[in-house]
Each structure stands twice: as structure tokens, then as C-alpha cells.
C-alpha positions in Angstrom: 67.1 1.9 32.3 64.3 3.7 33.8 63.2 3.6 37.4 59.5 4.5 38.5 57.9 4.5 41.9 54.4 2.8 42.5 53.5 2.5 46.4 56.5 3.0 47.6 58.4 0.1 45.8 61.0 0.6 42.9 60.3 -1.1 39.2 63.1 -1.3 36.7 61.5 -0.6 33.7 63.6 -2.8 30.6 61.9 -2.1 27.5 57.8 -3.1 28.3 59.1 -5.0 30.9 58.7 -5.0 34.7 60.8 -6.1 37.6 59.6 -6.0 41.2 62.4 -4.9 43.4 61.5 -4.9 47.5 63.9 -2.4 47.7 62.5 0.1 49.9 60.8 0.0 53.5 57.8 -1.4 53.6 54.2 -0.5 55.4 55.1 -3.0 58.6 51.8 -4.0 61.2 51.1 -7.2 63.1 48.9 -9.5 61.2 46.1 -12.0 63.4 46.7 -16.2 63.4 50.4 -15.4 61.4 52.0 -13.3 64.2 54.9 -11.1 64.0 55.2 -8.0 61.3 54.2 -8.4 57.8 55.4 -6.2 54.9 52.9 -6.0 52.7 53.3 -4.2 49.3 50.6 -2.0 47.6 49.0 -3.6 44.0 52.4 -3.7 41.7 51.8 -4.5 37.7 53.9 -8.0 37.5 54.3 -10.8 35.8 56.7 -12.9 38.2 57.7 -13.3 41.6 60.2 -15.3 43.1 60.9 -15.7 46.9 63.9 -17.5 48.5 63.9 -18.9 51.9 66.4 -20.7 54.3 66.8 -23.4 56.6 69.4 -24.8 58.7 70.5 -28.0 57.7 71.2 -29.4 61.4 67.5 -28.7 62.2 65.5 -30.3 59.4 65.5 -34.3 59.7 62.9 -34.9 57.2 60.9 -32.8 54.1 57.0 -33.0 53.4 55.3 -30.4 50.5 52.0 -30.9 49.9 50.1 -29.4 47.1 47.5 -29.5 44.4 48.7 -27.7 41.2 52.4 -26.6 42.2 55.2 -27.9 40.3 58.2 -29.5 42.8 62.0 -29.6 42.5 64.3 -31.0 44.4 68.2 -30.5 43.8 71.7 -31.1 45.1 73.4 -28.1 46.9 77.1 -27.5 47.7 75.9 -24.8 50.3 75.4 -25.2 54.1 72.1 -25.0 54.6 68.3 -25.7 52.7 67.4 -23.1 50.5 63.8 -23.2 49.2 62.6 -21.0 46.1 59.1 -20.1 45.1 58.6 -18.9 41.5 55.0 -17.6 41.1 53.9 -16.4 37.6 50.6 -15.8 35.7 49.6 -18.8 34.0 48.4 -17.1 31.2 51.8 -15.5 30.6 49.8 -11.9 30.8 50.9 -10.0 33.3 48.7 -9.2 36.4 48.4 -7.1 39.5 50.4 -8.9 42.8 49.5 -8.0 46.0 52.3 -9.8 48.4 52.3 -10.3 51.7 55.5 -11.4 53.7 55.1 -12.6 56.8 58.6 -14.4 56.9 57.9 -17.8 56.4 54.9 -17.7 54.7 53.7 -15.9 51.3 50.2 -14.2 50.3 49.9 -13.6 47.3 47.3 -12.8 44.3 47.3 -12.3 40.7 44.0 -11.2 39.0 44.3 -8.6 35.6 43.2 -5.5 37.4 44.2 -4.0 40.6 40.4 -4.0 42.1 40.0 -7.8 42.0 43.7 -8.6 43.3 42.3 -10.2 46.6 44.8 -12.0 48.9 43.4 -15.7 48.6 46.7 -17.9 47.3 49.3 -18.8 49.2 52.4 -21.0 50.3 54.4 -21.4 53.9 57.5 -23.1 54.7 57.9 -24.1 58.4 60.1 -26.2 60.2 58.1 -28.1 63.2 59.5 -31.1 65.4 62.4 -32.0 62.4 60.0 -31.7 59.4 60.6 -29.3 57.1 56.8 -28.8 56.0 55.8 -26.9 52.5 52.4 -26.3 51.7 50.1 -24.1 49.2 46.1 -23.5 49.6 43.9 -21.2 47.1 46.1 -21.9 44.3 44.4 -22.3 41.4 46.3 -23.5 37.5 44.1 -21.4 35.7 45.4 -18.3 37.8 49.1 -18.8 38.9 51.9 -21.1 38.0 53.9 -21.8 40.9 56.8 -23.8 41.3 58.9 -24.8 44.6 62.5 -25.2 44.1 64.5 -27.4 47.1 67.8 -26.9 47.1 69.6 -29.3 49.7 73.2 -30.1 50.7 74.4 -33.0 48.6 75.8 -34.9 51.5 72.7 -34.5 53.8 70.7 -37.5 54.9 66.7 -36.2 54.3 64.2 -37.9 53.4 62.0 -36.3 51.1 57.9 -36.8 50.6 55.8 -35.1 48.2 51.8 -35.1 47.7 51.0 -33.3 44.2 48.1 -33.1 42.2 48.5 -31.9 38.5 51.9 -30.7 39.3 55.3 -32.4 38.3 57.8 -33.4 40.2 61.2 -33.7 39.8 63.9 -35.1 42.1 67.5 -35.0 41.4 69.9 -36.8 44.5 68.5 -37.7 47.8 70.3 -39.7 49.8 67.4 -41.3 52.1 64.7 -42.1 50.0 62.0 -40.2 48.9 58.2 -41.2 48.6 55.9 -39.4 45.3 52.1 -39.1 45.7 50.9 -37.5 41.9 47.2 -37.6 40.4 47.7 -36.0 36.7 51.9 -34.8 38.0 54.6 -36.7 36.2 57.7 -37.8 38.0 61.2 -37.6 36.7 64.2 -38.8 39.3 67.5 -39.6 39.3 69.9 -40.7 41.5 67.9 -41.3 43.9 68.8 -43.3 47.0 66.1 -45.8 48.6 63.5 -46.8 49.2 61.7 -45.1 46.5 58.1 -45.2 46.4 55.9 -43.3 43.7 52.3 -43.5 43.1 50.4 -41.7 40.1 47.4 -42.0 38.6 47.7 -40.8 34.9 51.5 -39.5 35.6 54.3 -40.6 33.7 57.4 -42.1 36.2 61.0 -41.6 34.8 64.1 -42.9 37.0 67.4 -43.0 35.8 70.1 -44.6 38.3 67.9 -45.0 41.0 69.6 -47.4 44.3 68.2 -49.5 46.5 64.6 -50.4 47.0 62.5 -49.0 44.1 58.4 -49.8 44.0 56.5 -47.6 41.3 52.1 -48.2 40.8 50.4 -46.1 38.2 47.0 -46.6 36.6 48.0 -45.0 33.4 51.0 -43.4 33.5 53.6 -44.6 31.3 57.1 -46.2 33.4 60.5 -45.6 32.1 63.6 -47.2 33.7 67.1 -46.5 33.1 70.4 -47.4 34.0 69.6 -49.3 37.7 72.8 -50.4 38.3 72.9 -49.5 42.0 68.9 -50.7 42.5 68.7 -53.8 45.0 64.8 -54.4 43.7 62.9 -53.2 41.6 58.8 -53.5 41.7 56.3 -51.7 39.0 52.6 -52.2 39.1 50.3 -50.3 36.0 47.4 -51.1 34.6 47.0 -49.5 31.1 50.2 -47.6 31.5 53.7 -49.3 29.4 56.6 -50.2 31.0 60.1 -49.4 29.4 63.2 -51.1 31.0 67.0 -50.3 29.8 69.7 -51.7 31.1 73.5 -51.4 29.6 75.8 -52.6 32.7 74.2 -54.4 35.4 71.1 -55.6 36.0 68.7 -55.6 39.7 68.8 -58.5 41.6 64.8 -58.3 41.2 62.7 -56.8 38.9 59.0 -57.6 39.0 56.5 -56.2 36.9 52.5 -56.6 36.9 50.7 -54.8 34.1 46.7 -55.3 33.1 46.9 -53.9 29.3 50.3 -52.2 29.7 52.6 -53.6 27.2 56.4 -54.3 28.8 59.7 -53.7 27.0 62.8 -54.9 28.4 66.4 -54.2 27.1 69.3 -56.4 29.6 72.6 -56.1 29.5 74.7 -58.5 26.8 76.0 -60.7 29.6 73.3 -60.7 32.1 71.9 -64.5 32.9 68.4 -63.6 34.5 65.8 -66.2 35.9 62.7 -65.8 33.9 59.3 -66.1 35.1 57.4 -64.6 32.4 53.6 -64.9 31.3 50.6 -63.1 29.7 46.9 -64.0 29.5 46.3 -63.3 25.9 49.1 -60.5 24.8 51.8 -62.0 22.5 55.7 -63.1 24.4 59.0 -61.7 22.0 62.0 -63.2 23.2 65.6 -62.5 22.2 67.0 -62.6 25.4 67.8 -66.3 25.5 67.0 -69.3 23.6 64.4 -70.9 25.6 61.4 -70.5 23.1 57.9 -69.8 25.4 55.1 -72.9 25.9 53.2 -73.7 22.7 50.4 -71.4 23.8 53.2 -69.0 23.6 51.8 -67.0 26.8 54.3 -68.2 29.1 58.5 -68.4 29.2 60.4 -69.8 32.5 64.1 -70.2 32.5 66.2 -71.4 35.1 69.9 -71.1 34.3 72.5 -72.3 37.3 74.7 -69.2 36.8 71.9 -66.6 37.1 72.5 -63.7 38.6 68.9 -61.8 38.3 65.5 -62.7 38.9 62.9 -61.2 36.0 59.2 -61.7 36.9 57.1 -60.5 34.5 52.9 -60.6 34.4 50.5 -59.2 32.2 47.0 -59.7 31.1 46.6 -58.8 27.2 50.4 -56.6 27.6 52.4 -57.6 25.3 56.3 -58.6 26.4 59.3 -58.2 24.7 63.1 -59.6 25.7 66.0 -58.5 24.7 69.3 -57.6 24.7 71.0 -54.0 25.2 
């Protein structure tokens, strides 16, 4: 391994690749409307950067991140406190001069393919104010810099968790106290996920395995896929082109409703489960192999009523097409 020096920082040279390592001390001076001492680091050749920050758990009572184009995480921890990671790297995979400035809970950074251009317009900041844990990214741009935030939080901590995305995905695993999903182009994959749940996309695609409690899901679009709700109380999806995909194996929501416009609707129950059925389409067609109770002649509409029911299925589409069966 070979070590050079650029501006004072230290790069581990592995083959044709770089690593930045903030080694070294840095140029410090006080920096206008962020206050206290930034370390900023002269232009470094780079591909990546990561930066890690932490919170204390006791102080954070709720977590917002709002962005346009970054990607979102949010995982279980068996540590004390929050720890939040930002991963930064080119988009096109080439790798670019960095200027980074640190200013301790906030991150400057730029990537641009020669040191002349690499202007400090991008950035991110984490800051805790009043209980919220707030995350937020302006100048960002996809065609520049691929950024993803990482949330790590203490599996037993009660914080709810709210998240305002763009193109960027998001991806929630645990949560204990609900978490609410704004996405344009983003898709959504949770699990295990504690309500209430609420996610809204556009053309985003919404995946939620073992969700509980309250669940309500609206795209225009975006596809729906729902597995494995054993623990869900209710469960409410709006789309209007997008399909809807439910598969259940054990258990089955006390409530599922679901309103599509074009979407077509797919739902697998479980072998014993004895829903309520309040199904019906305008002009898409009605596939039943759930239970014997054939649709009306115009075939766009299928109630059942069984005394030992212990689900309530409401299902509504325009030309959708619905199909019932059995997991």
C-alpha cells in the first residue's frame, strides 16, 4: 500500500484506487450563518464519501428528512444512541474532485470532474431542534451525486419516523411508532413496521411485508404489494392505474379495503379465512375462488355474508380486474 499527501490529507492508494482518510489536522476558521469551526479540506480526487453522525437517543422524540433525489434508510440498532450515515458518490460512477466542508452537523460538499469547477453548492445537515431529529439536503442534484442517508435507531425506541422524497427510495425496516412516506418517482419498501402507516407516491412502487396496525397506502401509478399482515388492524389502498397484490398465508386484517380506477387487484387469503365480501367493478371482469358464492349475472359485483366471518374485504374498481383466491 502506498500513501501520498495532497493538501495536507493522507490517500491510501490500492491499486487505481483512492480512499480519503481525514487523518490529519485540518485548515480550522469560523464560517458566517453555520457558526463554530469548520474543517475544510483542499480539492481531493474521490469517488466516495461517507460521513457518520450521532444522536442521543433520550433527546430525539420524533425524525423528519426531507429531500429531493436522496435515497433513505431506516434500520434497527442494538446501540445506545441514533447513528446517521451519509454515503455520497458520483453518479456517474467516475470519480471527481470533493471539496468537503465539516461544520459538525452539517456537510458541504461538491463533486464536479476537475478541481477548478468543484464549487461548494450541495449539501446535507442533521440537527436536532425542540425533539425532532431534522435531516435535510439542498443543491443536490441526480445527475451529479448519489447520496444516500442511512438511520440507524435503537430497536426498542419509540420514534416516529416521516420522510418527504422525491426520486429517491426509501426503505424502512422496524419502527415502532409509525412512520408516514411522502415519494414522487421514490419507491417504498417496509417491513415491520408498526402503525399507523401512511405512504403516498405518485409513480412509486409500495412494498410492506408484516406491517401492524393502521396501514393506509394512495398512489397514482405505483404498483402495491402486500405481504404477510398478520399483525395489521386495517388496511386501506387507494391507486388509480397502479395494481394491487395482496398475500396472505396465516391471518388475515380485520379490514382491508381497496379502491382502484384501472388497477387490476389480486388477492391470495389464507385457506381457512371466512371474509365478508363486498366486491364490485364497473366494467373489469370478477375471478373468484375464494368461496362459492358466484358474482350477479352482470358478473361485476360479489357480496357474501357468512355468520362466522372473521374479515371484512371491500373491494372497488372501475375497469380493474379482481381476482379471489386462496393461499
Amino acid at each position: 500500500m502506498r500513501k501520498l499527501m495532497i493538501g495536507g490529507v493522507a490517500l491510501a492508494m490500492v491499486g487505481t484506487a483512492a480512499l480519503m482518510v481525514i487523518a490529519l489536522a485540518q485548515t480550522t476558521h469560523a464560517v458566517g450563518s453555520l457558526g463554530g469551526s469548520v474543517r475544510e479540506l483542499a480539492n481531493v480526487r474521490v469517488s466516495e464519501k461517507k460521513t457518520v453522525r450521532t444522536f442521543k437517543t433520550a433527546s430525539v422524540r420524533s425524525i423528519t428528512v426531507d429531500t429531493d433525489f436522496a435515497d433513505v434508510e431506516l434500520i434497527p440498532s442494538r446501540a445506545a444512541q441514533i447513528e446517521v450515515t451519509v454515503e455520497t458518490v458520483s453518479a456517474t460512477g467516475i470519480p471527481g474532485w470533493l471539496r468537503f466542508k465539516d461544520s459538525g452537523f452539517s456537510v458541504d460538499f461538491a463533486v464536479s470532474p476537475s478541481p477548478d469547477k468543484a464549487k461548494t453548492t450541495d449539501a446535507w445537515r442533521a440537527v436536532v431542534d425542540d425533539g425532532t431529529l431534522t435531516l435535510t439536503t439542498h443543491g443536490i442534484h441526480a445527475d451529479q451525486t448519489a447520496t444516500r442517508f442511512v438511520i440507524a435507531v435503537p430497536e426498542q425506541a419509540l420514534i416516529p419516523f416521516s420522510v418527504r422524497t422525491r426520486s429517491g427510495d426509501v426503505t424502512i425496516e422496524g419502527g415502532n411508532q409509525g412512520a408516514t412516506v411522502q415519494c414522487a418517482s421514490g419507491d417504498c419498501a417496509l417491513r415491520r413496521v408498526s402503525g399507523p402507516v401512511s405512504v403516498q407516491t405518485k409513480s412509486g412502487s409500495v412494498a410492506l411485508v408484516d406491517g401492524k396496525g393502521d396501514v393506509r397506502i394512495q398512489t397514482r401509478s405505483g404498483d402495491v404489494s402486500l405481504n404477510e399482515q398478520e399483525r395489521c388492524t386495517t388496511l386501506d389502498v387507494t391507486t388509480q392505474s397502479g395494481e394491487v397484490q395482496v398475500s396472505q398465508r396465516v391471518t388475515t386484517p380485520k379490514a382491508l379495503t381497496i379502491q382502484t380506477a384501472s388497477g387490476d387487484v389480486a388477492i391470495a387469503l389464507p385457506t381457512r379465512a371466512i371474509p365478508t365480501l363486498g366486491v364490485q367493478t364497473r366494467s373489469g371482469d370478477i375471478v373468484n375462488t375464494l368461496s362459492e358464492v358466484p358474482p350477479a349475472e352482470d358478473g361485476h359485483i360479489l357480496q357474501h355474508n357468512p355468520k362466522a366471518a372473521d374479515a371484512l374485504l371491500n373491494v372497488q374498481t372501475r375497469s380493474g380486474d379482481i381476482s379471489l383466491a386462496r393461499n
